[in-house]
N, C-alpha and C positions, 0 to 999 in steps of 0.2 A: 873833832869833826870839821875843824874849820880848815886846818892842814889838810884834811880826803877831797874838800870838795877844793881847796886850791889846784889840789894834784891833778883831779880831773878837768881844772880848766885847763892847766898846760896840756896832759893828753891830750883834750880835745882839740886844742890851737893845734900841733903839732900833727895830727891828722887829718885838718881841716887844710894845712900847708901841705900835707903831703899827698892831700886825695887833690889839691888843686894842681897841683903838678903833673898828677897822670892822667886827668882832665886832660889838662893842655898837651900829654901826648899820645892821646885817642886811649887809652887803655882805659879809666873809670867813665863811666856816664855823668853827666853835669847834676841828676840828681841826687847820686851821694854828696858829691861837694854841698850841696844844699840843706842835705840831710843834717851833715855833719855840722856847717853854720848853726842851722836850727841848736841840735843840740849845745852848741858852745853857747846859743844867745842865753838858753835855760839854765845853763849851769852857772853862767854871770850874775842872773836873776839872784838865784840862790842866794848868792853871795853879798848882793846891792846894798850896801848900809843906808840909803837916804833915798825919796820918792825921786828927786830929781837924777838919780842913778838910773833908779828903773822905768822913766820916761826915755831916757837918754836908748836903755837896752831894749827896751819893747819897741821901740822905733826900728831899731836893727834886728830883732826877730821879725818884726812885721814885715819887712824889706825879705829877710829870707824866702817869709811863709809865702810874701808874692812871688816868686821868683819860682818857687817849687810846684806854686797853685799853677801858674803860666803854663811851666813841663807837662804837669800833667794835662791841663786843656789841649794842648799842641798833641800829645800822645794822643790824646779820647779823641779830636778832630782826624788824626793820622790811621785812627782805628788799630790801636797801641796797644789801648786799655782802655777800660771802660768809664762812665762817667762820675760812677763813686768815687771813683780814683780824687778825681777833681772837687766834687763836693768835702770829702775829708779832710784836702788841705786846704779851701773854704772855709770850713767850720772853724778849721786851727786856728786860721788865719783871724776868722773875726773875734773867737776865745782873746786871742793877744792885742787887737783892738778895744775890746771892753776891758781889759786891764790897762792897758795905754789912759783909757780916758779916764779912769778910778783913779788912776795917777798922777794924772793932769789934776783932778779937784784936788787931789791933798795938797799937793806943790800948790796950788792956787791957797787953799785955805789955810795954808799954815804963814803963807805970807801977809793976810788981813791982819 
């Protein structure tokens, strides 16, 4: 199990390199690259052997989720899409915040 979910991290880097690529030459839209971040943050997770890992990684899913929450407001103000759009990666986004801080206390309690 531990060898599928490494394979999937490299997929995912390797997509997330490759969708940043046709970003930068107008062919994907900036929010699969984000997409694609997201899912690499979660597949890391999986894999985190220690809280101070997965402080480290919800920090950088969090940074995704803002980044995708952004797009979609900028879509819903641009009249793109609508505003659930933006509440859903909201919600994502604070889901990975209340694990960030679960995080934070065990890193803290396991050091008293």
């Amino acid at each position: 199990m531990k060898e599928l979910r490494k394979e999937r991290i490299a997929v995912l880097k390797k997509l997330t390199d490759q969708l940043t690529i046709l970003f930068k030459n107008a062919t994907v839209p900036y929010d699969e690259v984000l997409e694609s971040m997201q899912s690499l943050s979660e597949a890391e997770l999986e894999i985190a052997e220690t809280d101070k890992e997965r402080v480290e990684l919800y920090k950088k899913l969090i940074d995704a989720l803002k980044q995708r929450e952004a797009v979609a407001e900028a879509q819903w103000k641009a009249a793109r899409a609508t505003e659930t759009s933006v509440l859903k990666w909201r919600a994502k986004r604070l889901v990975a915040e209340i694990h960030l801080e679960q995080a934070k206390l065990k890193v803290a309690n396991a050091a008293k």
